[in-house]
PDB file of N, CA, C and O in Angstrom:
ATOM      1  N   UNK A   1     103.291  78.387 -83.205  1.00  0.00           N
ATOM      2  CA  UNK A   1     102.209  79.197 -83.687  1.00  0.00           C
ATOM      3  C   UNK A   1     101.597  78.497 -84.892  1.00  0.00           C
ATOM      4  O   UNK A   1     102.291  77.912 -85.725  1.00  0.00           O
ATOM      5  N   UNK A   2     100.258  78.580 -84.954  1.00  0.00           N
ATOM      6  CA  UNK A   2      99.328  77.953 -86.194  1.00  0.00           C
ATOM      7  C   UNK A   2      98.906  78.783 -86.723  1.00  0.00           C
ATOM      8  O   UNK A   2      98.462  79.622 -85.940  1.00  0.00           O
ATOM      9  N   UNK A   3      98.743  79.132 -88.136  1.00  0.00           N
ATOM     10  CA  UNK A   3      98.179  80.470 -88.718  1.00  0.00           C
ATOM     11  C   UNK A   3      97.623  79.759 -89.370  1.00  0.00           C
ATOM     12  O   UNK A   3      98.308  79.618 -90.383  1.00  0.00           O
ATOM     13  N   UNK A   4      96.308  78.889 -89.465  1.00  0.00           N
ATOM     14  CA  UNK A   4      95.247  78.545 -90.438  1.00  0.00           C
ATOM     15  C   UNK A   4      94.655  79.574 -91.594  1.00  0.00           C
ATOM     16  O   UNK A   4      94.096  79.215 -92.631  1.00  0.00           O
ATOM     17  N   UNK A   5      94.822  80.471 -91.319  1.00  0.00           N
ATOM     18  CA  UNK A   5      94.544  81.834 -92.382  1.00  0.00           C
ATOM     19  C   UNK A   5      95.521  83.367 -92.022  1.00  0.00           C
ATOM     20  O   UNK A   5      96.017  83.685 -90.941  1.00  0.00           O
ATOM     21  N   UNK A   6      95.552  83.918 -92.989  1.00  0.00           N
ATOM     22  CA  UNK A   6      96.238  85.215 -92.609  1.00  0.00           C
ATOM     23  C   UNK A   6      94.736  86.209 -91.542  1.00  0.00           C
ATOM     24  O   UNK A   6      93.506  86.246 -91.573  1.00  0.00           O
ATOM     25  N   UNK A   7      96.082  86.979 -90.568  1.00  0.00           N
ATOM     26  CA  UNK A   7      94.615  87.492 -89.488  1.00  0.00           C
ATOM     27  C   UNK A   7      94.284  86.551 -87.937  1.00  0.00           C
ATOM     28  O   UNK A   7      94.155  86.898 -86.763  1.00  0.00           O
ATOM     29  N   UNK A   8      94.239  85.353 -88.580  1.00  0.00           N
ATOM     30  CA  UNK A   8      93.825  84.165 -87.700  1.00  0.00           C
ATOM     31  C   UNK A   8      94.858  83.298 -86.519  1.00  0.00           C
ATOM     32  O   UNK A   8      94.706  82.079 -86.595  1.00  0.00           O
ATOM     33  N   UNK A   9      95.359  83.527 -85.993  1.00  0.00           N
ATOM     34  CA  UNK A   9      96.579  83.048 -84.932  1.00  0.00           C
ATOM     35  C   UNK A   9      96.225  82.038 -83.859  1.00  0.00           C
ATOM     36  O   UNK A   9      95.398  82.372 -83.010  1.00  0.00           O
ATOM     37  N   UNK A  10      96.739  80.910 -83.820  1.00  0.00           N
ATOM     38  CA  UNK A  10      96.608  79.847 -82.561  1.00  0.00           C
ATOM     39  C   UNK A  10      97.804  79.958 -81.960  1.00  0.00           C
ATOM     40  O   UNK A  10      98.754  79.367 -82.473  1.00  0.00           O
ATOM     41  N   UNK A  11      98.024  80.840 -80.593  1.00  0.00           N
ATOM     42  CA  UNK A  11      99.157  80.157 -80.087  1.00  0.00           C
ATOM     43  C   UNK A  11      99.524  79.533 -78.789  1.00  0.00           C
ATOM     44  O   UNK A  11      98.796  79.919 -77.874  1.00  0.00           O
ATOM     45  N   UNK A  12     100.323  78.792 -78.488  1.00  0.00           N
ATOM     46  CA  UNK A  12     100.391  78.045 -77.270  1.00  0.00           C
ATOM     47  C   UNK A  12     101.885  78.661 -76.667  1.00  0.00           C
ATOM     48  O   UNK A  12     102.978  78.663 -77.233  1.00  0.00           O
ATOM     49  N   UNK A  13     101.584  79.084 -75.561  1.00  0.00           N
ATOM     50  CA  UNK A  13     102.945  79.357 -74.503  1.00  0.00           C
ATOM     51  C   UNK A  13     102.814  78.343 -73.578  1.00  0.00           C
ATOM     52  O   UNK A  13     101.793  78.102 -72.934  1.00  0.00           O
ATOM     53  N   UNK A  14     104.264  77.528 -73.499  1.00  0.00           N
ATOM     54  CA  UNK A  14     104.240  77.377 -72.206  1.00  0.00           C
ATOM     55  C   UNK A  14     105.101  77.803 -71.309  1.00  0.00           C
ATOM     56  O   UNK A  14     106.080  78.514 -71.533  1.00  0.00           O
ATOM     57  N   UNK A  15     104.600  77.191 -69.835  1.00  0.00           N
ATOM     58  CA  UNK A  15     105.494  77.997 -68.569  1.00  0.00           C
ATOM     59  C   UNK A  15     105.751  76.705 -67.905  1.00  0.00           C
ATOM     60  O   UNK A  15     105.345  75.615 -68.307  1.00  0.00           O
ATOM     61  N   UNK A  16     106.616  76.973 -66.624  1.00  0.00           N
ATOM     62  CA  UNK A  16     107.054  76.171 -65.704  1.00  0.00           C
ATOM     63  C   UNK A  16     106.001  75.927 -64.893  1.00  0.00           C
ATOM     64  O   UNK A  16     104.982  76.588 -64.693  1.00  0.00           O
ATOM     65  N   UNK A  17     106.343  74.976 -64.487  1.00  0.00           N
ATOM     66  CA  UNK A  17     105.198  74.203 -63.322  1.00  0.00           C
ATOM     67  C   UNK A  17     105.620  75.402 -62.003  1.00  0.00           C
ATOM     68  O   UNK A  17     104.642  75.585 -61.278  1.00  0.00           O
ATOM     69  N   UNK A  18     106.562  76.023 -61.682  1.00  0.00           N
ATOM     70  CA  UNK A  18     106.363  76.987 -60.362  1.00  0.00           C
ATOM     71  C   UNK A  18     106.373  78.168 -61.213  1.00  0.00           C
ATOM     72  O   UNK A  18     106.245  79.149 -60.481  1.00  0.00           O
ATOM     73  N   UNK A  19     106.449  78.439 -62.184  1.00  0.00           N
ATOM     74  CA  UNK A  19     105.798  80.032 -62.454  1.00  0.00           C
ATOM     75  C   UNK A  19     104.689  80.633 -61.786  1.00  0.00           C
ATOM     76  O   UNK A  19     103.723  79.871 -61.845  1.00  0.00           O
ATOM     77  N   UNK A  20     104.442  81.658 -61.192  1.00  0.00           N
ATOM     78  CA  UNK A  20     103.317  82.571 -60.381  1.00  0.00           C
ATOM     79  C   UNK A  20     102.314  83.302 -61.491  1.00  0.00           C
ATOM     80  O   UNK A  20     101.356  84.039 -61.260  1.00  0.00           O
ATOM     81  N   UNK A  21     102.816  82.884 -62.698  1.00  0.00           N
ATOM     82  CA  UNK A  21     101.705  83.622 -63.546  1.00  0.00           C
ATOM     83  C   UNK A  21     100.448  83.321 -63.380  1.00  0.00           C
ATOM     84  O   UNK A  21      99.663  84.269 -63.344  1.00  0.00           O
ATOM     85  N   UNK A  22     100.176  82.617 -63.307  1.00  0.00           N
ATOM     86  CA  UNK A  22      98.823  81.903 -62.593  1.00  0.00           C
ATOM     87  C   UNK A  22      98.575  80.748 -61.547  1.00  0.00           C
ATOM     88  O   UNK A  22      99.508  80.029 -61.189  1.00  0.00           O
ATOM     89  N   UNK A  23      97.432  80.608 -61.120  1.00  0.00           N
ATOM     90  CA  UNK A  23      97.588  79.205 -60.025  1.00  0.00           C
ATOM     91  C   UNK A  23      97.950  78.157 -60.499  1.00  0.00           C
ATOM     92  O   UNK A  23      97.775  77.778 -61.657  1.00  0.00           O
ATOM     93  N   UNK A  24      98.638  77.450 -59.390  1.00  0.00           N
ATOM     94  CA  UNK A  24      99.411  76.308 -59.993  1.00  0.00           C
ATOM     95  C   UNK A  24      98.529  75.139 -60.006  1.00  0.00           C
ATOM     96  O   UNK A  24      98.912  74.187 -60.686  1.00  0.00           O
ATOM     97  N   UNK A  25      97.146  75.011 -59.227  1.00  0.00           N
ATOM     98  CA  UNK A  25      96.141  74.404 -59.981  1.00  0.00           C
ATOM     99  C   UNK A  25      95.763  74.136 -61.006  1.00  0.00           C
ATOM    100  O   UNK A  25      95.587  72.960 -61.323  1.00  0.00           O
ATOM    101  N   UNK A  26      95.488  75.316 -61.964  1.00  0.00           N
ATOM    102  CA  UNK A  26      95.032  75.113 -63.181  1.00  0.00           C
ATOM    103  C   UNK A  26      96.295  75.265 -63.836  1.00  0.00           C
ATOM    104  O   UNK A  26      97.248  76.045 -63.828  1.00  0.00           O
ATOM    105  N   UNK A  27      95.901  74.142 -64.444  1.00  0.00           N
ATOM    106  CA  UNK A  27      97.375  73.618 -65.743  1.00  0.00           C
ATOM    107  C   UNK A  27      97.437  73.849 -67.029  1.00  0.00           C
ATOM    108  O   UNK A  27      98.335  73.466 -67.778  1.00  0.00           O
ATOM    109  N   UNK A  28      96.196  74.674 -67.407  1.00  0.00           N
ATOM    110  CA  UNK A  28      96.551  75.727 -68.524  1.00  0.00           C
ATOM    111  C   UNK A  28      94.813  76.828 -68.868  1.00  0.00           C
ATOM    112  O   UNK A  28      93.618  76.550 -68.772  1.00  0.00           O
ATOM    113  N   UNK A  29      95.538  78.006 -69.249  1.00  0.00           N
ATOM    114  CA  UNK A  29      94.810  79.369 -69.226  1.00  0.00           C
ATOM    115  C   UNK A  29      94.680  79.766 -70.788  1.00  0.00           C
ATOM    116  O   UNK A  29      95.502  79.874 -71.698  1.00  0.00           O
ATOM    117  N   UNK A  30      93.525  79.905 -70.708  1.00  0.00           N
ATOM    118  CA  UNK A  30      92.947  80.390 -72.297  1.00  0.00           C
ATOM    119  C   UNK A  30      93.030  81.968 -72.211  1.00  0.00           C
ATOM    120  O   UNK A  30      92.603  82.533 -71.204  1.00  0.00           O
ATOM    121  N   UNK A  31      93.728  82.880 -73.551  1.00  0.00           N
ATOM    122  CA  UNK A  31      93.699  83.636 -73.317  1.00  0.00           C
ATOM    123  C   UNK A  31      93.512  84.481 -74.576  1.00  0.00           C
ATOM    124  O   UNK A  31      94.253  84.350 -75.550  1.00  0.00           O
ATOM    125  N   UNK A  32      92.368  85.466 -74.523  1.00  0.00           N
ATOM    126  CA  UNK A  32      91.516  85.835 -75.872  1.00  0.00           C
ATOM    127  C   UNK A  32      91.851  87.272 -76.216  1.00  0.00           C
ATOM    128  O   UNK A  32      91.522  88.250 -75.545  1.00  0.00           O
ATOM    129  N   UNK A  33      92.636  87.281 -77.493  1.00  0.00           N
ATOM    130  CA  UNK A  33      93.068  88.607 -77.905  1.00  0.00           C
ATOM    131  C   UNK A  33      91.506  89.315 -77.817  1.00  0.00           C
ATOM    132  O   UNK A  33      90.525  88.603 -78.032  1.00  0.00           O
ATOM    133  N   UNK A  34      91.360  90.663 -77.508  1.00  0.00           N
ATOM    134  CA  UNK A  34      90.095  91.571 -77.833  1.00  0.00           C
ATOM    135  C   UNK A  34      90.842  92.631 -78.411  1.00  0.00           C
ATOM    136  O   UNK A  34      91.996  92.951 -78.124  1.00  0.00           O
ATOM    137  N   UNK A  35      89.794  93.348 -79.575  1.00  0.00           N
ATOM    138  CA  UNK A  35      90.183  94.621 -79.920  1.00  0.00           C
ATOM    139  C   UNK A  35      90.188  95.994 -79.316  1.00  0.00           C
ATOM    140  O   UNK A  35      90.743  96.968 -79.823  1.00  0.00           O
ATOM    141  N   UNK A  36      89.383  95.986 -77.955  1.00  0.00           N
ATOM    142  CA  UNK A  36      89.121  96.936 -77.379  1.00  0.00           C
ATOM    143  C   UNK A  36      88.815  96.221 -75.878  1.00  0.00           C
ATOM    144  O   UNK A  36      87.706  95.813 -75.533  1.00  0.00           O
ATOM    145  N   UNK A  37      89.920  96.167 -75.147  1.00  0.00           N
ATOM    146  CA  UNK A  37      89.496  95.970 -73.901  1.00  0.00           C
ATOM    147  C   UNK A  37      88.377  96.385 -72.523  1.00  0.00           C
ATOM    148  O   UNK A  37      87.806  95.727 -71.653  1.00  0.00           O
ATOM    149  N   UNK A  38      88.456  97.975 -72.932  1.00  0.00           N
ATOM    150  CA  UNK A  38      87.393  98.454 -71.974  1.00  0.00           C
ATOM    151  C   UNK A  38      86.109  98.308 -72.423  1.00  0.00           C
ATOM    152  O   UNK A  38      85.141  98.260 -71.665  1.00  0.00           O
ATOM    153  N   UNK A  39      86.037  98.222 -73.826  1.00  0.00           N
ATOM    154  CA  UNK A  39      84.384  98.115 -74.060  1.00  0.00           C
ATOM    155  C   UNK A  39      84.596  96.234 -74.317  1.00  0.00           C
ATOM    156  O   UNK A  39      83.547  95.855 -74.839  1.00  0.00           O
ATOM    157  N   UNK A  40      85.323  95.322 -74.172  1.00  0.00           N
ATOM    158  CA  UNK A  40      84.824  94.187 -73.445  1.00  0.00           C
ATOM    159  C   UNK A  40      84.569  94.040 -72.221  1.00  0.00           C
ATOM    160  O   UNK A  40      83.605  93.348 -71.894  1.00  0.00           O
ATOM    161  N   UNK A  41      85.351  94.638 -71.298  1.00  0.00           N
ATOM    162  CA  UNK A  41      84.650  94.233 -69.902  1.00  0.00           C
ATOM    163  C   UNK A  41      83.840  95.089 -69.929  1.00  0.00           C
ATOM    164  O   UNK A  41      82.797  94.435 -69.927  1.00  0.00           O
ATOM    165  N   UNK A  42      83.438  96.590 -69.964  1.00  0.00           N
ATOM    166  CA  UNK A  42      82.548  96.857 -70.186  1.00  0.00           C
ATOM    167  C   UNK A  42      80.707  96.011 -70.427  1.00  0.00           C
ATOM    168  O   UNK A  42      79.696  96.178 -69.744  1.00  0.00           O
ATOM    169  N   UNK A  43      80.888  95.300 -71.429  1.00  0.00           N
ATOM    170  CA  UNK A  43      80.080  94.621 -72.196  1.00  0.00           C
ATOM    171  C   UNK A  43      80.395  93.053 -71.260  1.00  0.00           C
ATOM    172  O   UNK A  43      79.244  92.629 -71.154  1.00  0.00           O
ATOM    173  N   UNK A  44      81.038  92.324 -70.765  1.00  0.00           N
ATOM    174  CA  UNK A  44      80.926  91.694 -69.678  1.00  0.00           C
ATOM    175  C   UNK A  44      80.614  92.257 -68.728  1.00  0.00           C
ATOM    176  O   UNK A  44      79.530  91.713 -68.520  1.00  0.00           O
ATOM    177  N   UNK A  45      80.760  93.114 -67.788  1.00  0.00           N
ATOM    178  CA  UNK A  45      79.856  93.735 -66.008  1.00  0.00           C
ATOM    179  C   UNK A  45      78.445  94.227 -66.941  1.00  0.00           C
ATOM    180  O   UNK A  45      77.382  94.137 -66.326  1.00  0.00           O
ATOM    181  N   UNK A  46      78.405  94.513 -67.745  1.00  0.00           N
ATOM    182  CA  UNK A  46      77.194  94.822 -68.196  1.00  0.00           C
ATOM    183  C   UNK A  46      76.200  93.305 -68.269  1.00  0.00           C
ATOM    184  O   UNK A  46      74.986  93.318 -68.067  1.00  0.00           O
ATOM    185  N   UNK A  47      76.916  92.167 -68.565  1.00  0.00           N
ATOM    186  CA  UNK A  47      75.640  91.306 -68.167  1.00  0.00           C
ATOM    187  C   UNK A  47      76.534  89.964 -67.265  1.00  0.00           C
ATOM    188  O   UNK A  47      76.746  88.813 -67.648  1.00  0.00           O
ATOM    189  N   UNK A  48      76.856  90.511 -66.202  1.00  0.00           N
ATOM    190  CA  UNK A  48      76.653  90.368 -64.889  1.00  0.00           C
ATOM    191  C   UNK A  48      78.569  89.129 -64.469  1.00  0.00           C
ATOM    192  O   UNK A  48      78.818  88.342 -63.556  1.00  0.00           O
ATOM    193  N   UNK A  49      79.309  89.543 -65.534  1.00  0.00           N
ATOM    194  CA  UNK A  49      80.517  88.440 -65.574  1.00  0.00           C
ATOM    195  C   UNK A  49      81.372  89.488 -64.751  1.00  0.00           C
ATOM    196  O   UNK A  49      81.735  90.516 -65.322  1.00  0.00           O
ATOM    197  N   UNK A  50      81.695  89.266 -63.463  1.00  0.00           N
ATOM    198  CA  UNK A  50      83.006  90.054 -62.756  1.00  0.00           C
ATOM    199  C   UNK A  50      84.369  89.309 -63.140  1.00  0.00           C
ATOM    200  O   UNK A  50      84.780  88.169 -63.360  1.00  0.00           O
ATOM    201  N   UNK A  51      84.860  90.724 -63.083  1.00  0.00           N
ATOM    202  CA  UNK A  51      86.201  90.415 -63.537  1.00  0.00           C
ATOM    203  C   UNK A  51      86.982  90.028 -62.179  1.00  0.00           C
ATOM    204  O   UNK A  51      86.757  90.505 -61.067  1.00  0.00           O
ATOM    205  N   UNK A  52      88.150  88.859 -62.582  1.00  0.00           N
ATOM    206  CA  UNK A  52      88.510  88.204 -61.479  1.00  0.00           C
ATOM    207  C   UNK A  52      89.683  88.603 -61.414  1.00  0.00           C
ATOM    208  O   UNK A  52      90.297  87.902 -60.611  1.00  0.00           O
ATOM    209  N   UNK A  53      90.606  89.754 -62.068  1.00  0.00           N
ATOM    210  CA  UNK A  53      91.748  90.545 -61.880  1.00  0.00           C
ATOM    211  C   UNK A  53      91.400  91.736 -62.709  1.00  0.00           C
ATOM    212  O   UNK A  53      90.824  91.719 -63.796  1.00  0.00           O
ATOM    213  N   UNK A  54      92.032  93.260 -61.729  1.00  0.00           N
ATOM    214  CA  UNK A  54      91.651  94.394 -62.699  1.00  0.00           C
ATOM    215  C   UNK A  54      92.630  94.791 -63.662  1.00  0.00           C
ATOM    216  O   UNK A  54      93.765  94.418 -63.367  1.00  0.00           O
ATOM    217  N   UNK A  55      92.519  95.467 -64.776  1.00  0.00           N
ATOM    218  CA  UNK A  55      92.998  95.557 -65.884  1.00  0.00           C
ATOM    219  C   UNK A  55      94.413  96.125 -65.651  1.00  0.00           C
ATOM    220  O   UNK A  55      94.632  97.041 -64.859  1.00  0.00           O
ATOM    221  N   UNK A  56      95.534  95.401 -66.536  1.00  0.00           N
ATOM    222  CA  UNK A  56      96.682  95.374 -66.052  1.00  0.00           C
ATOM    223  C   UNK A  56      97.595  96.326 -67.388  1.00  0.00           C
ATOM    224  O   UNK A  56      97.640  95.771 -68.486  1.00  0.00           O
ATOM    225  N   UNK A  57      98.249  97.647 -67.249  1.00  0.00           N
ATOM    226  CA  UNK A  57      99.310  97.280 -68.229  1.00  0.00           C
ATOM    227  C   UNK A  57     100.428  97.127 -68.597  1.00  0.00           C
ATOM    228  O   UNK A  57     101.261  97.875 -68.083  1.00  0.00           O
ATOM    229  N   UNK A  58     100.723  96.502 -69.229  1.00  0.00           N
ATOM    230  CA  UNK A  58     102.558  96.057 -69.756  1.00  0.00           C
ATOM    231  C   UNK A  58     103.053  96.587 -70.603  1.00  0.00           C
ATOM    232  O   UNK A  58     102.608  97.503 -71.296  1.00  0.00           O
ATOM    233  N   UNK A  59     104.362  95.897 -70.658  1.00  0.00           N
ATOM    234  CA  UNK A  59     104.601  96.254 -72.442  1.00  0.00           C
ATOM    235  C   UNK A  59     104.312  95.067 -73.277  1.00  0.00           C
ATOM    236  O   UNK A  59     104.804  95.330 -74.374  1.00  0.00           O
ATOM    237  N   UNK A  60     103.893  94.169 -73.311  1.00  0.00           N
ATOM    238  CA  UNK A  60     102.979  93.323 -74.115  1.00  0.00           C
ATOM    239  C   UNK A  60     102.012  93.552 -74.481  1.00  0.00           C
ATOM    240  O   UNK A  60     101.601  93.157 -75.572  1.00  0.00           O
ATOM    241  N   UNK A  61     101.112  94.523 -73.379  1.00  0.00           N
ATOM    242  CA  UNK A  61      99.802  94.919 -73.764  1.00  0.00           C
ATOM    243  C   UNK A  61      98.895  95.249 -73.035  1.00  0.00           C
ATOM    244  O   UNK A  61      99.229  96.375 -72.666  1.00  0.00           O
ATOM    245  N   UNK A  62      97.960  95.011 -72.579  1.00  0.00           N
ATOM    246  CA  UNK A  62      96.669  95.485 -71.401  1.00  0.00           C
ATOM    247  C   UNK A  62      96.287  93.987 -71.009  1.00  0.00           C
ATOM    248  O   UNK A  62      96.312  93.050 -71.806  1.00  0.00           O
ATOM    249  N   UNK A  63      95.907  93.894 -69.581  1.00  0.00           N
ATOM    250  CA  UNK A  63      95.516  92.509 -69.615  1.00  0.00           C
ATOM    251  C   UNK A  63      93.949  92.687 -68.453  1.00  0.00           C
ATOM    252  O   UNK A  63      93.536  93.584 -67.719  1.00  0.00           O
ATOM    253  N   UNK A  64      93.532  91.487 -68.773  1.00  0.00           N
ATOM    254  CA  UNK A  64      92.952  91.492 -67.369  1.00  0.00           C
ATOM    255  C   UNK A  64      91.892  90.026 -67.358  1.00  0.00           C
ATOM    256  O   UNK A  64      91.356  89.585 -68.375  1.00  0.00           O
ATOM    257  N   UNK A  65      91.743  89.387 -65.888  1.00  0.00           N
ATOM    258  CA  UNK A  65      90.865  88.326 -66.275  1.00  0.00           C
ATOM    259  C   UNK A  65      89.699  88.147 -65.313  1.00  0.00           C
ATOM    260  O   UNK A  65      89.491  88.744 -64.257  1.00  0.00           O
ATOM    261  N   UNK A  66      88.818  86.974 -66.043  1.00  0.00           N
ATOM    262  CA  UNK A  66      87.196  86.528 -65.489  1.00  0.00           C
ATOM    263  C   UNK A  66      87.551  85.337 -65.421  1.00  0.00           C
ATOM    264  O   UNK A  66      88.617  85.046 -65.964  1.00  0.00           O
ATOM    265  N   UNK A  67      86.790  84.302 -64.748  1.00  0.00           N
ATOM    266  CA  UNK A  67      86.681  82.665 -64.300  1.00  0.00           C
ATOM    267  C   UNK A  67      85.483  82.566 -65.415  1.00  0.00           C
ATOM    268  O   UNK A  67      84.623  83.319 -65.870  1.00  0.00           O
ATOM    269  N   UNK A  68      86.069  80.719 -65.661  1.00  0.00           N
ATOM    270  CA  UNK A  68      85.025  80.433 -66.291  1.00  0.00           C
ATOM    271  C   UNK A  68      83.894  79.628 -66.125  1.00  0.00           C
ATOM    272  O   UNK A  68      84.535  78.682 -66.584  1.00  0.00           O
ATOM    273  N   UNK A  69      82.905  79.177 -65.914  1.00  0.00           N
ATOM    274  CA  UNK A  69      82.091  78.471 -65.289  1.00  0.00           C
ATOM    275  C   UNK A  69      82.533  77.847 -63.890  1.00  0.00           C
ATOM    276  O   UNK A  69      82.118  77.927 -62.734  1.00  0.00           O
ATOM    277  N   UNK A  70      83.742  77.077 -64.652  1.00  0.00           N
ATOM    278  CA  UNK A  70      84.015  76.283 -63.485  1.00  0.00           C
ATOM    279  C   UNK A  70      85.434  76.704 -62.241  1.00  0.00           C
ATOM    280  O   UNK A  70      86.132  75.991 -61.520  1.00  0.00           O
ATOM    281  N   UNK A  71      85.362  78.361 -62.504  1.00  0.00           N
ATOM    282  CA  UNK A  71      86.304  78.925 -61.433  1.00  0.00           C
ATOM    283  C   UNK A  71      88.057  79.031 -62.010  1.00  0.00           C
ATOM    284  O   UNK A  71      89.116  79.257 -61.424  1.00  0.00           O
ATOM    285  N   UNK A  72      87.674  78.725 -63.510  1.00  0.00           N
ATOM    286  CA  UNK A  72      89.304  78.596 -64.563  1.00  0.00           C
ATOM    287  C   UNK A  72      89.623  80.183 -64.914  1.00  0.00           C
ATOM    288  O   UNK A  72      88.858  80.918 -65.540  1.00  0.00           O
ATOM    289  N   UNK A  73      90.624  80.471 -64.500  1.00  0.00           N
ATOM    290  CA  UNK A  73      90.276  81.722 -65.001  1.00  0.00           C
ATOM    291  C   UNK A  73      90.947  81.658 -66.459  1.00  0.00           C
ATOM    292  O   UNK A  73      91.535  80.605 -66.707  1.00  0.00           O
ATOM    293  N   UNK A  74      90.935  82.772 -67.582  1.00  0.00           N
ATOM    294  CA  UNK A  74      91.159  82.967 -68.623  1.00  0.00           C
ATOM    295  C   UNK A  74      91.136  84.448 -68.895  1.00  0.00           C
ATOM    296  O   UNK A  74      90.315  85.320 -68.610  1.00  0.00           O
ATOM    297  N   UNK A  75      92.341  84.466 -69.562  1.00  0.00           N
ATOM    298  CA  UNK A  75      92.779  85.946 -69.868  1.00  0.00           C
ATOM    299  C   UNK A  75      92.276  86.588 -71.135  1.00  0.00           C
ATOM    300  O   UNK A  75      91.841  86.137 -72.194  1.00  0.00           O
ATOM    301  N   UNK A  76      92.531  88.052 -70.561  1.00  0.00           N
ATOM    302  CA  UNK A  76      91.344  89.099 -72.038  1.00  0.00           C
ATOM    303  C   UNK A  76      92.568  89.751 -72.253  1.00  0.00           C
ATOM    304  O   UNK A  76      92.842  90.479 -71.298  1.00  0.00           O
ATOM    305  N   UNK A  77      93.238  89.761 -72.967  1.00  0.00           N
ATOM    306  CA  UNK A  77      94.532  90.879 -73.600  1.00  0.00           C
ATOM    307  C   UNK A  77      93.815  91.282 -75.264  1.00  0.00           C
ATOM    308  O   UNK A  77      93.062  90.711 -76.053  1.00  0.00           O
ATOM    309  N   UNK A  78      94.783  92.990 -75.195  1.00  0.00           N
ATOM    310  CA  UNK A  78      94.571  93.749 -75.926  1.00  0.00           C
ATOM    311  C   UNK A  78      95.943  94.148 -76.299  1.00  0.00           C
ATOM    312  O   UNK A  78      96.616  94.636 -75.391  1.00  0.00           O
ATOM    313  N   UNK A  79      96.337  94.063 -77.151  1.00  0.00           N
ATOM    314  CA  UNK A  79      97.698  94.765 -77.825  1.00  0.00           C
ATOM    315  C   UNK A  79      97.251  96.143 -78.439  1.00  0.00           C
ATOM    316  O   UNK A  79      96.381  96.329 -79.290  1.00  0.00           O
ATOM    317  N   UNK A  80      98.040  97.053 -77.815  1.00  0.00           N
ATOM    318  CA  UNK A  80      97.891  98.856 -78.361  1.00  0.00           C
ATOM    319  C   UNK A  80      99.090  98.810 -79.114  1.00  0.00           C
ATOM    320  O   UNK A  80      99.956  98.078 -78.636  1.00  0.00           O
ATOM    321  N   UNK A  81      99.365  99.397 -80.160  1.00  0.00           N
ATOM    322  CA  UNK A  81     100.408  99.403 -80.541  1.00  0.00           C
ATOM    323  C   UNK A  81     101.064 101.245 -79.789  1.00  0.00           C
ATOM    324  O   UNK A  81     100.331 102.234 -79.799  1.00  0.00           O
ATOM    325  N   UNK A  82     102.246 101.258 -79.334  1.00  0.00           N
ATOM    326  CA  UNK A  82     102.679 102.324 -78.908  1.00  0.00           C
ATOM    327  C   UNK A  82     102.586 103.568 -79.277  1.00  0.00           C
ATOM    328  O   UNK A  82     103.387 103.390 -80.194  1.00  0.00           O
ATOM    329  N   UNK A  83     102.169 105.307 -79.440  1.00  0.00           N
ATOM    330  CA  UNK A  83     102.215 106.139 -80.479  1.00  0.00           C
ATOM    331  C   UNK A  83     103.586 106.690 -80.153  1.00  0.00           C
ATOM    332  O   UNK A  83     104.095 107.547 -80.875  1.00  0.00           O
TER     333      UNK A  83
END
């Protein structure tokens, strides 16, 4: 983990080359904390980005993803904290 500032987080996971978390094509997935998941995709189908898995949840958090230009997909997670 890189914390260039407090707030600010870079982190890198990795996985196995046969993990199913994603296609084994693409050899690595960008994946963008949001503060509010439904009003991001929301605000993506609103100008015209389909989502390329529907919104998932865990106990890590809410997930869900879109492709990126070039058919990469990249993940939208939201951490709720539990009440």
């Amino acid at each position: 983990m890189i914390k260039p500032q407090s707030g600010n987080e870079t982190i890198y996971s990795f996985f196995t080359e046969n993990d199913s978390y994603f296609p084994t094509e693409q050899q690595v997935m960008l994946n963008f904390q949001v503060h509010n998941l439904n009003e991001t995709i929301k605000h993506l189908e609103h100008i015209g980005v389909p989502l390329a898995k529907k919104k998932e949840n865990s106990e890590c958090g809410t997930f869900s993803w879109i492709e990126d230009p070039e058919g990469r997909l990249v993940e939208l997670w939201a951490y709720e904290v539990p009440v």
